[in-house]
C-alpha atoms as a printed R data frame, in Angstrom:
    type eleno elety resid chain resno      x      y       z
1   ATOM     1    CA   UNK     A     1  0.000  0.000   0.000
2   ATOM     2    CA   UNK     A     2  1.182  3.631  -0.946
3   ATOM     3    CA   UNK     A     3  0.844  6.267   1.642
4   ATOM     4    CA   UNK     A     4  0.600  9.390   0.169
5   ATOM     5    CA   UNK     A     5  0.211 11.494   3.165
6   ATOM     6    CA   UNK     A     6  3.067 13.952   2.696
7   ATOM     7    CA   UNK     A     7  4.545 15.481  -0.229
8   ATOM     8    CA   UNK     A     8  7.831 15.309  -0.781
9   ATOM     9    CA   UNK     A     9 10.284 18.210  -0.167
10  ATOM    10    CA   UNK     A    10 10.311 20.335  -3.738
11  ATOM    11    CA   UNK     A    11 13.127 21.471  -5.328
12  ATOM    12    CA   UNK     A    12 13.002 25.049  -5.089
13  ATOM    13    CA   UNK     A    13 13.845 25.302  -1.265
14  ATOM    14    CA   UNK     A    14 16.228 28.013  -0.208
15  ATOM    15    CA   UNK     A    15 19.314 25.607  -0.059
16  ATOM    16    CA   UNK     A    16 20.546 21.796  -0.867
17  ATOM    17    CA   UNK     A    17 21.293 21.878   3.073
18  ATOM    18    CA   UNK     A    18 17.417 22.709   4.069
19  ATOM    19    CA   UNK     A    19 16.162 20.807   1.544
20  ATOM    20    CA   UNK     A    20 18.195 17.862   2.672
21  ATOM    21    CA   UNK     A    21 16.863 18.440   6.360
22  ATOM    22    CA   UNK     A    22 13.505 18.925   5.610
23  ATOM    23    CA   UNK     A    23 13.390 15.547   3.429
24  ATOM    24    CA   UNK     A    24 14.603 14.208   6.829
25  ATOM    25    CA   UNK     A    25 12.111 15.632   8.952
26  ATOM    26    CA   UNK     A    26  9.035 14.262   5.957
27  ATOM    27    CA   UNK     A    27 10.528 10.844   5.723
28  ATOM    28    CA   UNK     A    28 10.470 10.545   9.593
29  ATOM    29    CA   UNK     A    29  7.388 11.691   9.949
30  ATOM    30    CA   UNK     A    30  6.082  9.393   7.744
31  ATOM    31    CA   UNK     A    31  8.120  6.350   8.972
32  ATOM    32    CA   UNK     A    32  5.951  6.996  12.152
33  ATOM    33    CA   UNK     A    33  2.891  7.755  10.546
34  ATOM    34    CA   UNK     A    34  3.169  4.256   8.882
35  ATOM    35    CA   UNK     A    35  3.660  2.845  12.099
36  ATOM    36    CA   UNK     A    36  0.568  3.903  13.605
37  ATOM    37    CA   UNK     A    37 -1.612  3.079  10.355
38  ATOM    38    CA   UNK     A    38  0.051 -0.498  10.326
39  ATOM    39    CA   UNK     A    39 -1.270 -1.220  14.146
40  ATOM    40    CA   UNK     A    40 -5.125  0.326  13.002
41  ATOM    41    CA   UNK     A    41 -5.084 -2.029   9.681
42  ATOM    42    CA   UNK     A    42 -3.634 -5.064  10.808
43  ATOM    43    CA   UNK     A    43 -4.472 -6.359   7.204
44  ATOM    44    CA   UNK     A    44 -1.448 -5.102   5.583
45  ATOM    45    CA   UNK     A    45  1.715 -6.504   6.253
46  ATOM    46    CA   UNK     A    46  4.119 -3.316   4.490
47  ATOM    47    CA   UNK     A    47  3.827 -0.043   3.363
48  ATOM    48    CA   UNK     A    48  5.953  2.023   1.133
49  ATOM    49    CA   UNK     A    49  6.262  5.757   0.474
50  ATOM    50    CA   UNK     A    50  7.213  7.586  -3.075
51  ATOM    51    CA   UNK     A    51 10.190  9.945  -3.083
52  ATOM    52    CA   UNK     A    52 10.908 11.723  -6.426
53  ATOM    53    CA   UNK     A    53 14.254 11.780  -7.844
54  ATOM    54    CA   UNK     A    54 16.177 12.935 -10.677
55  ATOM    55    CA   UNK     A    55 16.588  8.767 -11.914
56  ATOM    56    CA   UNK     A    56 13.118  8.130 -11.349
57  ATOM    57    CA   UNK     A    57 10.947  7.163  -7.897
58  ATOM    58    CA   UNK     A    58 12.506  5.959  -4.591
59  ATOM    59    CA   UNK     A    59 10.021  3.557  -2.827
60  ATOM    60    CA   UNK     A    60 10.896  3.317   1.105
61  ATOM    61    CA   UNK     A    61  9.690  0.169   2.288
62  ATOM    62    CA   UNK     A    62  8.064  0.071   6.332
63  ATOM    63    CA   UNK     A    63  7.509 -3.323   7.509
64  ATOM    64    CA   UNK     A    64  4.482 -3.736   9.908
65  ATOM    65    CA   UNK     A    65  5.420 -4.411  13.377
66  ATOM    66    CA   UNK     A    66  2.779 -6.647  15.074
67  ATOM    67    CA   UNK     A    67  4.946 -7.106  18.358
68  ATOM    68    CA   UNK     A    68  4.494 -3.621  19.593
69  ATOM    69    CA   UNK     A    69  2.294 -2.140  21.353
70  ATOM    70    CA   UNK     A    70 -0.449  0.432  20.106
71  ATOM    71    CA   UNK     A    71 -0.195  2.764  22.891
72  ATOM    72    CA   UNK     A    72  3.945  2.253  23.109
73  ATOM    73    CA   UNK     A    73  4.316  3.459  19.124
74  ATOM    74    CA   UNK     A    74  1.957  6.232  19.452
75  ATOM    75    CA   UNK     A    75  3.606  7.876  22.067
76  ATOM    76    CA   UNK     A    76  7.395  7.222  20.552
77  ATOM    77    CA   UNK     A    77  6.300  8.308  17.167
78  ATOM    78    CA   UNK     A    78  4.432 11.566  18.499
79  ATOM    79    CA   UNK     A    79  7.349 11.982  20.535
80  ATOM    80    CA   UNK     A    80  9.855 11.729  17.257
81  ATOM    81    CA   UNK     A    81  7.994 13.911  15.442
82  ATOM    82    CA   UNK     A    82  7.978 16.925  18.400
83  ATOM    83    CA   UNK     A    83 11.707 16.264  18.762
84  ATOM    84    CA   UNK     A    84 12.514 16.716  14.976
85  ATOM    85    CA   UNK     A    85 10.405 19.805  14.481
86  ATOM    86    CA   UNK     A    86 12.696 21.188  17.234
87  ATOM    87    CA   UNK     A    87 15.884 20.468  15.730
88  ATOM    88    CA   UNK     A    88 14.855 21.055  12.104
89  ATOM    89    CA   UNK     A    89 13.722 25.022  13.795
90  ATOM    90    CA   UNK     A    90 16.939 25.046  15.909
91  ATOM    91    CA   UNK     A    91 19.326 24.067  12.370
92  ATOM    92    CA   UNK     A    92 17.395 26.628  10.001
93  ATOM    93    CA   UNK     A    93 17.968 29.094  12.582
94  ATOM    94    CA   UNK     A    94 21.313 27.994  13.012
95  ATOM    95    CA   UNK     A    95 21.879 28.085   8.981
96  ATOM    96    CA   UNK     A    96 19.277 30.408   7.275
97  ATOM    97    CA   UNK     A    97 20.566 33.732   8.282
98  ATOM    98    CA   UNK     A    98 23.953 32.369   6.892
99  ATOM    99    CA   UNK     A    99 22.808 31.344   3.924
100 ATOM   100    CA   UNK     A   100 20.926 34.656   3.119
101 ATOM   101    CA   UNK     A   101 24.076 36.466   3.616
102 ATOM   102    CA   UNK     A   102 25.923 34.130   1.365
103 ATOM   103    CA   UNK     A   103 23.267 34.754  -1.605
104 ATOM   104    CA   UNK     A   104 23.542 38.279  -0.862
105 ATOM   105    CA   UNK     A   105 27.846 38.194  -1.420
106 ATOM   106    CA   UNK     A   106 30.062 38.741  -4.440
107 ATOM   107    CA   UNK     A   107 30.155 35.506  -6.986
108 ATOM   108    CA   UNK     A   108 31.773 36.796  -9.549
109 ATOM   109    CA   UNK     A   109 35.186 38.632 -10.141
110 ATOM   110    CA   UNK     A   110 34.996 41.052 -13.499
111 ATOM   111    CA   UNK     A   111 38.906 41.790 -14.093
112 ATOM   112    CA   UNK     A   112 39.811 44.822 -16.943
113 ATOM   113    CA   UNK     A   113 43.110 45.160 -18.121
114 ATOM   114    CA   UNK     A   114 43.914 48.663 -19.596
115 ATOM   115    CA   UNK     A   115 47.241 50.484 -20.374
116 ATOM   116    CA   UNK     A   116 48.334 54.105 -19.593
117 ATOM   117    CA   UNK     A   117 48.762 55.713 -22.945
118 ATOM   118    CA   UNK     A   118 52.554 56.765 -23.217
119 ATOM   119    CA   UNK     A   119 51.627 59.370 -25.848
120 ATOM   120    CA   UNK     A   120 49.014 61.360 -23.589
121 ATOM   121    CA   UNK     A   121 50.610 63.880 -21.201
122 ATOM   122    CA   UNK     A   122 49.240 63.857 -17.935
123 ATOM   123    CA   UNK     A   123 50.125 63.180 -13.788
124 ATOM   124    CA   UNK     A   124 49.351 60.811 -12.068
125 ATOM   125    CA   UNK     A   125 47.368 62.982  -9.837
126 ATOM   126    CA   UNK     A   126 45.348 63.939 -12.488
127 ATOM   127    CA   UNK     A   127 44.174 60.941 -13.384
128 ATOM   128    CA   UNK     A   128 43.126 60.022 -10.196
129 ATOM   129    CA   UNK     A   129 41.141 63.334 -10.106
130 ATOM   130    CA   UNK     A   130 39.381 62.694 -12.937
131 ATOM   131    CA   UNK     A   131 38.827 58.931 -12.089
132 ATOM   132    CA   UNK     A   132 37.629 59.640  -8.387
133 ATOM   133    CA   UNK     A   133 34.700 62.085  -9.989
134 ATOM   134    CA   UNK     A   134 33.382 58.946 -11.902
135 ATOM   135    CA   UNK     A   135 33.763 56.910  -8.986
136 ATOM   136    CA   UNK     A   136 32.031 59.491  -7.067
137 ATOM   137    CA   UNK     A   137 29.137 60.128  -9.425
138 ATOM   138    CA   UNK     A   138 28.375 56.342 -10.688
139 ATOM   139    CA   UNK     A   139 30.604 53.766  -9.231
140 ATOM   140    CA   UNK     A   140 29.614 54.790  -5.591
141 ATOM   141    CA   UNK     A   141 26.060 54.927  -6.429
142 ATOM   142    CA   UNK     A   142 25.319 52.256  -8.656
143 ATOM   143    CA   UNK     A   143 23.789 49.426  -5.888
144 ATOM   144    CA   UNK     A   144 24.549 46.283  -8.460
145 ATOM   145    CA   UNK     A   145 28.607 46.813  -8.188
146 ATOM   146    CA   UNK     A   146 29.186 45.596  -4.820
147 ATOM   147    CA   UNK     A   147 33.315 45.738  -4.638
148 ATOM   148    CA   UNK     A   148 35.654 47.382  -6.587
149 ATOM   149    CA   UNK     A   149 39.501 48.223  -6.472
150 ATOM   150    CA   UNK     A   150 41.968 49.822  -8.496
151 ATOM   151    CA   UNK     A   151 45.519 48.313  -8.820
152 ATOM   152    CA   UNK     A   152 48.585 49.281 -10.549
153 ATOM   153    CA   UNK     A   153 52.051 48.209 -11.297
154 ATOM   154    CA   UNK     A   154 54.125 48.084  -8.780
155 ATOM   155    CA   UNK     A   155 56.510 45.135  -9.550
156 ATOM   156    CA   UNK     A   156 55.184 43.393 -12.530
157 ATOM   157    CA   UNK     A   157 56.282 42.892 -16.616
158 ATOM   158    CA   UNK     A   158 54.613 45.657 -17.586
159 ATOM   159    CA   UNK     A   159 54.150 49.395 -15.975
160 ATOM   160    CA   UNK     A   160 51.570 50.377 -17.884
161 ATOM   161    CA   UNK     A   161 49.123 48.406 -16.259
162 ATOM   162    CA   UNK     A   162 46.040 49.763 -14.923
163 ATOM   163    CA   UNK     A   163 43.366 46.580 -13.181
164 ATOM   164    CA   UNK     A   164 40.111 47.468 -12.784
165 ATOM   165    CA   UNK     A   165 38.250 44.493 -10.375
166 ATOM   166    CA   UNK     A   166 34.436 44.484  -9.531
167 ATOM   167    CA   UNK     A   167 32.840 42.827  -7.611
168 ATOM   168    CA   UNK     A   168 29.156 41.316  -8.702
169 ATOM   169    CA   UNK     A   169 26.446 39.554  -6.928
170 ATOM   170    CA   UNK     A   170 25.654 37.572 -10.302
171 ATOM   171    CA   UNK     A   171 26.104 37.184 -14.195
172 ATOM   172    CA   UNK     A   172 22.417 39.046 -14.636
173 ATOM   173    CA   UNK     A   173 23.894 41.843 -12.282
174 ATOM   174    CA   UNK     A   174 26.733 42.662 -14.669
175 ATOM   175    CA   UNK     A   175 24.790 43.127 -17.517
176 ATOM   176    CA   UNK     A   176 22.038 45.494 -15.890
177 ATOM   177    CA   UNK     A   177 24.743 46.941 -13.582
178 ATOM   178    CA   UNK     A   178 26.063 48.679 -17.307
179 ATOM   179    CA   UNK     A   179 22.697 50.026 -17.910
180 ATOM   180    CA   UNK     A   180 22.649 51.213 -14.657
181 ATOM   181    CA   UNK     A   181 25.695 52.965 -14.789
182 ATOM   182    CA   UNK     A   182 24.904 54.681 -18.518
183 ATOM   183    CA   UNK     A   183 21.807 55.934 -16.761
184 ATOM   184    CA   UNK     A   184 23.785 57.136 -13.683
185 ATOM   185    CA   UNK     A   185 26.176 58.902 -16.211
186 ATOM   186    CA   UNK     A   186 23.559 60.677 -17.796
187 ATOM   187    CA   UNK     A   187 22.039 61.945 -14.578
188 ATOM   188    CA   UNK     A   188 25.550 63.032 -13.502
189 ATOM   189    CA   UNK     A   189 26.300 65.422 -17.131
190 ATOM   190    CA   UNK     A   190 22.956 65.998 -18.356
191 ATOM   191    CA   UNK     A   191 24.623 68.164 -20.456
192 ATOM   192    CA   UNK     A   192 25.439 66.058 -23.497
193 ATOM   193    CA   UNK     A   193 28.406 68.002 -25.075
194 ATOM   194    CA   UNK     A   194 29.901 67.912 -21.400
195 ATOM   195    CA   UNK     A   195 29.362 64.484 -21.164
196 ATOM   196    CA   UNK     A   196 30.816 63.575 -23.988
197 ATOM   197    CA   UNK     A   197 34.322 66.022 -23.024
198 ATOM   198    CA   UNK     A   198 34.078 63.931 -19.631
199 ATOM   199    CA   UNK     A   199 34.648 60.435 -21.113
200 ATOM   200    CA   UNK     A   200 36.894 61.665 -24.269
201 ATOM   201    CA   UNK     A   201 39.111 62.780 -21.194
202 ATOM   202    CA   UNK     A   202 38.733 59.649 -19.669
203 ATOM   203    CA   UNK     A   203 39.380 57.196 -22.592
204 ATOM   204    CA   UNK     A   204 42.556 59.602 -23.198
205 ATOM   205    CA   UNK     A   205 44.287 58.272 -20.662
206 ATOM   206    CA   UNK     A   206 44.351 54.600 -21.741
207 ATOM   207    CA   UNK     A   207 45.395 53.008 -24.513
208 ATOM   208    CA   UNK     A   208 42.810 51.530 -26.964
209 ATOM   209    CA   UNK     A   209 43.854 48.080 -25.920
210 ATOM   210    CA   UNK     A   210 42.162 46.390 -23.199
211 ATOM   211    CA   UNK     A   211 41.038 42.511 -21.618
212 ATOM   212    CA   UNK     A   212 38.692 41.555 -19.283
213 ATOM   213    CA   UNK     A   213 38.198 38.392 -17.938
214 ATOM   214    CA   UNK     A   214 35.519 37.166 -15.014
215 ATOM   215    CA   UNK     A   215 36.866 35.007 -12.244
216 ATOM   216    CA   UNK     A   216 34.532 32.957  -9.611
217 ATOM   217    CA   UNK     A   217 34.914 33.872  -6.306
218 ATOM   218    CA   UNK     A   218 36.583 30.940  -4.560
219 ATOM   219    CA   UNK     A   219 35.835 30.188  -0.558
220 ATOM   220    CA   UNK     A   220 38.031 31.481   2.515
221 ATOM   221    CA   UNK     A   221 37.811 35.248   1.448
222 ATOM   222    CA   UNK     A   222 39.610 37.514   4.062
223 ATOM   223    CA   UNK     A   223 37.969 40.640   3.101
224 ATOM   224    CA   UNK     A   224 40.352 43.892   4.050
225 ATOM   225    CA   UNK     A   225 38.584 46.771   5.508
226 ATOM   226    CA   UNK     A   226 38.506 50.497   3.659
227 ATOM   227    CA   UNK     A   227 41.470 51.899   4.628
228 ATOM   228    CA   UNK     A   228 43.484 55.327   3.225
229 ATOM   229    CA   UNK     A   229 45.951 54.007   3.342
230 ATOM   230    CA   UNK     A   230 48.398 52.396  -0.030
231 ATOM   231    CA   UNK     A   231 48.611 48.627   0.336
232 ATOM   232    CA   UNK     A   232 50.759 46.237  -1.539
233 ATOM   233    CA   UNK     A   233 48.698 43.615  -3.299
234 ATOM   234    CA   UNK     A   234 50.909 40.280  -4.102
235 ATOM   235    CA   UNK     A   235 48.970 38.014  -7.254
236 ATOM   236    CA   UNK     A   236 49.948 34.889  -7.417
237 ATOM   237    CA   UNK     A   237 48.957 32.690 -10.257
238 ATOM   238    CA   UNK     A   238 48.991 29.056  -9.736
239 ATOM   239    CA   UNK     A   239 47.840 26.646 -12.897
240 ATOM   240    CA   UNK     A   240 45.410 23.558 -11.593
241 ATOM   241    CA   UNK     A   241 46.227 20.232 -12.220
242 ATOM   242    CA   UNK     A   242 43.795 17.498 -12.689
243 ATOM   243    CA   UNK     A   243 45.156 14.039 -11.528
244 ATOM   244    CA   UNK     A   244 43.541 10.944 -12.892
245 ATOM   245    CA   UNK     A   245 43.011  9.821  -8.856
246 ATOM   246    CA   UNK     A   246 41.696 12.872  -8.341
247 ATOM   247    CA   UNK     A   247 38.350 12.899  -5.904
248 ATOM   248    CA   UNK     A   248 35.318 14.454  -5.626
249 ATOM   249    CA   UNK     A   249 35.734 17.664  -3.532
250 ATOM   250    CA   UNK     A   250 38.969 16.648  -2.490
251 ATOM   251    CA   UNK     A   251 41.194 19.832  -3.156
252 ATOM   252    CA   UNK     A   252 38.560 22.115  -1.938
253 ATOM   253    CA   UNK     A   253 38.793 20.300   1.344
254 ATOM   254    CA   UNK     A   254 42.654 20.424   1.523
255 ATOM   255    CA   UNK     A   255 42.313 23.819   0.566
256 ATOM   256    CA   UNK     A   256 40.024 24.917   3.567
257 ATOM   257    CA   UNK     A   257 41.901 23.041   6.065
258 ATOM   258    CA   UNK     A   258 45.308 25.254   4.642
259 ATOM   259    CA   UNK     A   259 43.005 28.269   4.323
260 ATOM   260    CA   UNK     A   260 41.714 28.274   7.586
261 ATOM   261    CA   UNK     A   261 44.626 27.212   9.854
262 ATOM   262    CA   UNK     A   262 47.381 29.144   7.896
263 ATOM   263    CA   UNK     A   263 46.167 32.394   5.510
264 ATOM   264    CA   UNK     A   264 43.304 33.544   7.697
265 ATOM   265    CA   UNK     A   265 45.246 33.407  10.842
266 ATOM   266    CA   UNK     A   266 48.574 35.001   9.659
267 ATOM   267    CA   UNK     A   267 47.989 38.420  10.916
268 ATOM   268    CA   UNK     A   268 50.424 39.746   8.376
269 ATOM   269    CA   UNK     A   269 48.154 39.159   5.388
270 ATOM   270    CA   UNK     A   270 45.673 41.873   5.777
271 ATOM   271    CA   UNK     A   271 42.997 40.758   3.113
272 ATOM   272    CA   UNK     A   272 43.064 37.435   1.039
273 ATOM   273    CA   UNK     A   273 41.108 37.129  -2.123
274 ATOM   274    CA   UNK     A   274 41.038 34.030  -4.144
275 ATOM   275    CA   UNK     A   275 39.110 33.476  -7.200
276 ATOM   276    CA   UNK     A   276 39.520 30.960  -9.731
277 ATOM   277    CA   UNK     A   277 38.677 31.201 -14.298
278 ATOM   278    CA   UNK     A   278 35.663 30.921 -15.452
279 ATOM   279    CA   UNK     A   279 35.839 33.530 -18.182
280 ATOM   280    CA   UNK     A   280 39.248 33.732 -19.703
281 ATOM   281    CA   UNK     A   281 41.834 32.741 -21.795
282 ATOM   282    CA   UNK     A   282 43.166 29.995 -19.636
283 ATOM   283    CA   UNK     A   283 40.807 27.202 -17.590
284 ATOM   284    CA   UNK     A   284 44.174 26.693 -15.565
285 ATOM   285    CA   UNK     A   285 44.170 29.589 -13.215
286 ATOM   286    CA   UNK     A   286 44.135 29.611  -9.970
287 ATOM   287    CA   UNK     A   287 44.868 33.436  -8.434
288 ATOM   288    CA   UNK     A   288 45.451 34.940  -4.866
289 ATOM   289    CA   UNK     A   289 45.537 37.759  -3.908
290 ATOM   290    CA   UNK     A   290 47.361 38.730  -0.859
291 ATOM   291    CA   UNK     A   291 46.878 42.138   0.761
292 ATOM   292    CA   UNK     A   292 50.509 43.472   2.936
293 ATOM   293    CA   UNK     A   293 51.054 46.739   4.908
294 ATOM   294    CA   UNK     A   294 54.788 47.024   2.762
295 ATOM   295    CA   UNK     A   295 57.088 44.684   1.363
296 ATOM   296    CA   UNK     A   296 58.929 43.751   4.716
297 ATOM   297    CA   UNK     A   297 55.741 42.529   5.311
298 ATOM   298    CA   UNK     A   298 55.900 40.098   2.340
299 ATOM   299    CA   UNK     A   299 59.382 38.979   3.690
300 ATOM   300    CA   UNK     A   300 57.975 38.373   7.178
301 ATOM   301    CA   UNK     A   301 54.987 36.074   5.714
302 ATOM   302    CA   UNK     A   302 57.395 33.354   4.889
303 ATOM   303    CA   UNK     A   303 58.040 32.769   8.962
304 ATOM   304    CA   UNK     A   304 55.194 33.364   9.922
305 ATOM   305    CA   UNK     A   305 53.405 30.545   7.788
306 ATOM   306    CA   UNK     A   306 56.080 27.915   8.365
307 ATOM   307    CA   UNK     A   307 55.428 28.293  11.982
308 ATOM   308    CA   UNK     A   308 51.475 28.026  11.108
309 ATOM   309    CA   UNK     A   309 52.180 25.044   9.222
310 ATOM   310    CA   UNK     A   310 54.102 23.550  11.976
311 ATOM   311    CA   UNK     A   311 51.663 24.226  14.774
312 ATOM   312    CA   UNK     A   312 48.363 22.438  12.972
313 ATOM   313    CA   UNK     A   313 50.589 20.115  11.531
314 ATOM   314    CA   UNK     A   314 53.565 19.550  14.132
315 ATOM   315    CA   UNK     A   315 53.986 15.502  13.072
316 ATOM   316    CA   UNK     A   316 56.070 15.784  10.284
317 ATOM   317    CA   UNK     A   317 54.982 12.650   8.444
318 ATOM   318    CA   UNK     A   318 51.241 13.944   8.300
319 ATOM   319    CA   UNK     A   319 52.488 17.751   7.074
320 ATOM   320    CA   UNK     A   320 54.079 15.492   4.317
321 ATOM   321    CA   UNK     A   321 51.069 13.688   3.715
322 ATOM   322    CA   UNK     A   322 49.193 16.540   3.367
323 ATOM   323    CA   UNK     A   323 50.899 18.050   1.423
324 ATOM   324    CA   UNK     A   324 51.727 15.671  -1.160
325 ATOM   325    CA   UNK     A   325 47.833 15.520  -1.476
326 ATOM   326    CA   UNK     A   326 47.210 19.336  -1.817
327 ATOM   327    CA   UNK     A   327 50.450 19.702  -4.699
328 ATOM   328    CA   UNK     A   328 49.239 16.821  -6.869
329 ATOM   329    CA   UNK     A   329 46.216 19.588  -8.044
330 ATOM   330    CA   UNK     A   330 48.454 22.324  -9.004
331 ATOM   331    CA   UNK     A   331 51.264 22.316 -11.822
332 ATOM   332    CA   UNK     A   332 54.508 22.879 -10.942
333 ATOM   333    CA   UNK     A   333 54.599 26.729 -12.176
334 ATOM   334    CA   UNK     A   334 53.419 29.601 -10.795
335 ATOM   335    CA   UNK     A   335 53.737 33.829 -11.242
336 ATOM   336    CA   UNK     A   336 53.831 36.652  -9.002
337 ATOM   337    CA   UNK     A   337 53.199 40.133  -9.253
338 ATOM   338    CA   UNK     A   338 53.320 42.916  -6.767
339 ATOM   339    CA   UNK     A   339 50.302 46.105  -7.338
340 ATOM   340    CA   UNK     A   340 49.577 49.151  -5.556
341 ATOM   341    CA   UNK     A   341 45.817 49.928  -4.703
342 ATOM   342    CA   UNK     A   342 44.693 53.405  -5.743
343 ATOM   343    CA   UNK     A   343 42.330 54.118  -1.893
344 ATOM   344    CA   UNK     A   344 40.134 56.639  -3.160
345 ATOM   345    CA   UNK     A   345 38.890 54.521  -6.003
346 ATOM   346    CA   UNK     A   346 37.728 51.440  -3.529
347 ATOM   347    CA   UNK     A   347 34.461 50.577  -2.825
């Protein structure tokens, strides 16, 4: 006999994790339910309930259980229910407000490349000027660009460079957050000849080459508070590897346990940001960005995360281990690259 007394959990629940507790919560309820019907029909010796799934129906089979009392299995089963409406309230009040928060962080990384133009003459200072009254008038005020920060060369190949990095909520967001920003523009030169002397000025100062790219926001983010004051910003690139005995969710976990016990507690890295392609011109990349007061700061980091390392890992042959595991998904290459941040042009 089917007992369709319940539905089933649907899909469109806030999370995976709720909708995993909640199918708990149904198919226990129902497991006791089934109890109870089996003692009032003693005609039927099993009952089954239907869970949907993605391969097809999942039939849970509850044997009837002559040997126990009526009165005994109505009590535990009202009891088991009572109990998991408690703990299913207690964990979505434990996880919902976290989850809401997640949903409402940056997913996605937007990364634009462009070059001072050597030919234009103009200060540094200047620039900034005329970059801060955008920033002011659009950036600042357009609510779909969550993050943004201006970097330039400090120590890198090329010292032209100019990054641009937003910050976006999701894919949909980038696209309307352009519109947005046109119609921002417009409200901040209404005057169309003015407007148009405003962004010749701007494109002036750039070359007419330019990349963008859009990175996924990995896990473990550090974010570093506003601040006026110049940081250093060290970008390491690290290409991913993908071993044939790879598992499942195996160098995210490695990864968190490293995160967690090393970056995020070494007080000399003052913001970590890790994102990883999803956009670009190479499915490879891994990048980091590390956030230091100066570069004797940078020189520092080394001792301070070998003595990290040591203390969550102080038995040498399990440090190895681990870390034969984590360097089997990277390639054995990597780049660096030191940037300045431009303060006034962070949101």
């Amino acid at each position: 006999m089917f007992l369709p007394l319940l539905d089933s959990p649907t899909p469109g629940l806030v999370c995976p994790l709720l909708k995993e507790l909640s199918y708990i919560f149904f198919c226990s309820c129902r497991c006791c339910i089934a109890m109870l019907f089996s003692h009032a029909h003693h005609t039927t010796k099993a009952y089954f309930f239907r869970r949907p799934t993605r391969a097809g129906i999942d039939l849970i089979y509850i044997p009837y259980l002559p040997h126990l009392n009526l009165s005994i299995t109505k009590t535990f089963s009202i009891m088991i229910i009572k109990k998991l409406i408690g703990i299913v309230a207690m964990l979505c009040m434990t996880f919902l407000p976290s989850v809401l928060v997640a949903q409402n962080d940056p997913q996605l990384l937007v990364v634009s490349r462009h070059h001072f133009n050597p030919s234009s003459n103009f200060t540094f200072d200047e620039w900034k000027a005329h970059e801060k009254e955008y920033f002011d008038k659009v950036t600042l005020k357009n609510d779909l660009i969550l993050r943004t920060n201006v970097l330039v060369h400090y120590y890198t190949d090329d010292n032209s460079e100019v990054l641009f990095v937003t910050a976006f909520r999701s894919w949909e967001d980038i696209e309307k957050a352009n519109a947005k920003g046109d119609e921002l523009a417009r409200a901040a030169w209404p005057d169309s000849v003015k407007r148009r002397a405003f962004f010749d000025k701007q494109r002036s100062f750039y070359t007419s080459m330019h990349s963008d790219e859009i990175r996924s926001i990995a896990p473990n983010t550090k974010p570093f508070p506003a601040d006026t004051a110049v940081h250093i910003y060290y970008i390491r690139t690290t290409h991913r590897a993908f071993p044939a005995d790879a598992k499942p969710g195996e160098f995210q976990q490695l990864k968190n346990e490293y995160d967690q016990n090393v970056t995020l507690k070494n007080s000399l890295v003052k913001g970590y940001y890790p994102s990883r392609h999803m956009w670009g011109a190479d499915s490879r990349e891994f990048i980091e960005a590390f956030v230091y007061s100066s570069l004797a700061d940078i020189e520092k980091t080394g001792a301070a995360t070998e003595a990290l390392i040591k203390a969550h890992w102080p038995d040498e042959t399990k440090r190895k281990e681990f870390f034969n595991k984590l360097d089997k998904y990277s390639e054995n290459w990597h780049g660096d690259a030191l940037y300045r941040n431009v303060p006034v042009l962070r949101k």
